[in-house]
N, C-alpha and C positions, 0 to 999 in steps of 0.2 A: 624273916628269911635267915637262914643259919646255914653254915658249909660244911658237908660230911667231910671223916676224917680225909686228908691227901697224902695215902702213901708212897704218890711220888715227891714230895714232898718230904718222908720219913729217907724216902731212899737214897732224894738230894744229898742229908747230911753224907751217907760213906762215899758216894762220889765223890763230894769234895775232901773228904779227907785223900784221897788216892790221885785228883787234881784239882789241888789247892786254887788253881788260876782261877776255877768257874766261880769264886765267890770274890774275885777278887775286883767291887768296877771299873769303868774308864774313869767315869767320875763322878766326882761324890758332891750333894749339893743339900741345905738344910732342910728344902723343900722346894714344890715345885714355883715360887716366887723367884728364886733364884734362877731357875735357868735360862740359860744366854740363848734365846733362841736363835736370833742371827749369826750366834757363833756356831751354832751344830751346823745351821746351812751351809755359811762358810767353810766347814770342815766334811765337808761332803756327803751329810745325809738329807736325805731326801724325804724320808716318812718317818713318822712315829708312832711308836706303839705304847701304851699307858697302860699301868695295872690301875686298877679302881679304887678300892677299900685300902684308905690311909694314904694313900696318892692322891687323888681328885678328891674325894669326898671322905664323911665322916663313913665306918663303918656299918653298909649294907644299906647305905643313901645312897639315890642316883641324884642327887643336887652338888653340885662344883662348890666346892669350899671358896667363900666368898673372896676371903686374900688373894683366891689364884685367879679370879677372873680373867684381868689385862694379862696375862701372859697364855691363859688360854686362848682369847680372843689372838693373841700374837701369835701363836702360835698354826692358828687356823687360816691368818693371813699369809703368813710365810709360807706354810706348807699346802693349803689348801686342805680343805677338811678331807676329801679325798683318801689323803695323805696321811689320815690321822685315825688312830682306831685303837678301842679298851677292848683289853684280850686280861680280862679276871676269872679267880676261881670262885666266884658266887654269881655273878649276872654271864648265862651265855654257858653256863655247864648243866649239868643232871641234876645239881643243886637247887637248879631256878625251871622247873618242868613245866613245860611247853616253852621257852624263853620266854617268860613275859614280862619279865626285868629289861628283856635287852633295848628296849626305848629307851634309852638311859637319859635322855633329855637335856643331853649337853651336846645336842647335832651331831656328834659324828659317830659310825659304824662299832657296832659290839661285836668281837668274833666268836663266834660260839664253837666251841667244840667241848671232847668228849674228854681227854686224857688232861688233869690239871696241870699247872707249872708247876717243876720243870720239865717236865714230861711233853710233846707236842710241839717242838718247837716249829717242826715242816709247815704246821696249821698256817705260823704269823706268813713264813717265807711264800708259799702259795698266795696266799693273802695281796700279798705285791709282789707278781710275778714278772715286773720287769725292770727289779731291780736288785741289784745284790746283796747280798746279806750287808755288808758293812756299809751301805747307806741307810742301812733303818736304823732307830735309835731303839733301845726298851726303858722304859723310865718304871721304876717304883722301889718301894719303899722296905722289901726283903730279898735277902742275901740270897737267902736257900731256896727261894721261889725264883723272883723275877729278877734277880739278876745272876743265878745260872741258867736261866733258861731264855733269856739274851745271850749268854756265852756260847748258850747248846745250838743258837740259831746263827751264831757267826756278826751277830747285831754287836753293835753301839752300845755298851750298857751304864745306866746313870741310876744313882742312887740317892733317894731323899731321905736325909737320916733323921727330919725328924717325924711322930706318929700325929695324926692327927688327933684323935681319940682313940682310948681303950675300949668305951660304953660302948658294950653289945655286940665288940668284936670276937670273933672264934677263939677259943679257949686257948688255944696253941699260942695265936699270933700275941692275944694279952699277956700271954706269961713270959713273953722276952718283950713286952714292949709297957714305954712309960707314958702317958699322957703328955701332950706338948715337949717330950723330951724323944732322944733316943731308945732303939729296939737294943737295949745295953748287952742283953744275954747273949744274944744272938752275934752282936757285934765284939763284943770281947771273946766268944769263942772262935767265930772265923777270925779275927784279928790276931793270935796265937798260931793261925794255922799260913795265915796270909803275909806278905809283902805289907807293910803299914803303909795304912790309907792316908791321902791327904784330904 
């Protein structure tokens, strides 16, 4: 499975030249091992949304990268799986027809829609309709994708700077990104444009 070109995603980048904020996240974390999840509760959110490919899994695997396991599992306790749902541009779009990817087989809801990130953001807000935008979190692993389009939705946005893997990722996302390192290209350019991350 392979993901057509996302030119909202092309279109991402001039928006955020014109507001720099949308790329800029709440926070920033090396991967999803790292995150506090008791601390997101604490600070008022209540669901989480997950990009797939180089967040959870290796690229266009529906299998949990084994290191994130316990924080996944934590994850699903604290919030209730409920609560918890992978909104990507390959499992759950036009990309993956009929959705037959979206069994993603890590229990919890794939949302499928039609317009990619950042584009769509009303889908995730619909999605949990009784709750306001700043108690969702968005977690993943690009600037110009998943974390303006956490900003487009009013969400929580958390960013895992490092890649999972390269192999057999879409063309685009490998060429700002390095194997068990950072999406460097990608990050030194919104970094020039942005408030320096911590």
């Amino acid at each position: 499975m392979g993901q057509s070109w996302n030119f909202a995603g092309i279109l991402s980048f001039l928006s955020v030249l014109r507001r720099p904020q949308l790329a800029v996240p709440h926070f920033v974390i090396p991967n999803l091992a790292y995150l506090r999840v008791n601390g997101l509760r604490e600070c008022g959110v209540k669901a989480v949304a997950f990009d797939k490919d180089n967040t959870l899994t290796r690229p266009y695997s529906n299998s949990l990268e084994p290191e994130f396991e316990t924080t996944w599992k934590e994850c699903q306790k604290v919030f209730g799986k409920d609560n918890l749902v992978i909104i990507s541009n390959s499992i759950g779009t036009d990309d993956d027809p009929g959705h037959v990817q979206v069994s993603s087989g890590m229990s919890v809801q794939v949302l499928c829609h039609q317009d990619k990130k950042p584009a769509g953001s009303q889908v995730l807000l619909d999605h949990f309709p009784g709750l306001k935008p700043g108690e969702i979190a968005m977690v993943g692993d690009r600037i110009l994708t998943d974390i303006a389009y956490g900003h487009r939705a009013g969400a929580v946005t958390i960013l895992t700077r490092q890649v999972i893997s390269i192999q057999g990722d879409n063309p685009a996302a490998a060429l700002v990104g390095h194997e068990r390192q950072e999406r460097m290209m990608e990050w030194d350019r919104m970094g020039r444009l942005t408030i320096p991350l911590r």
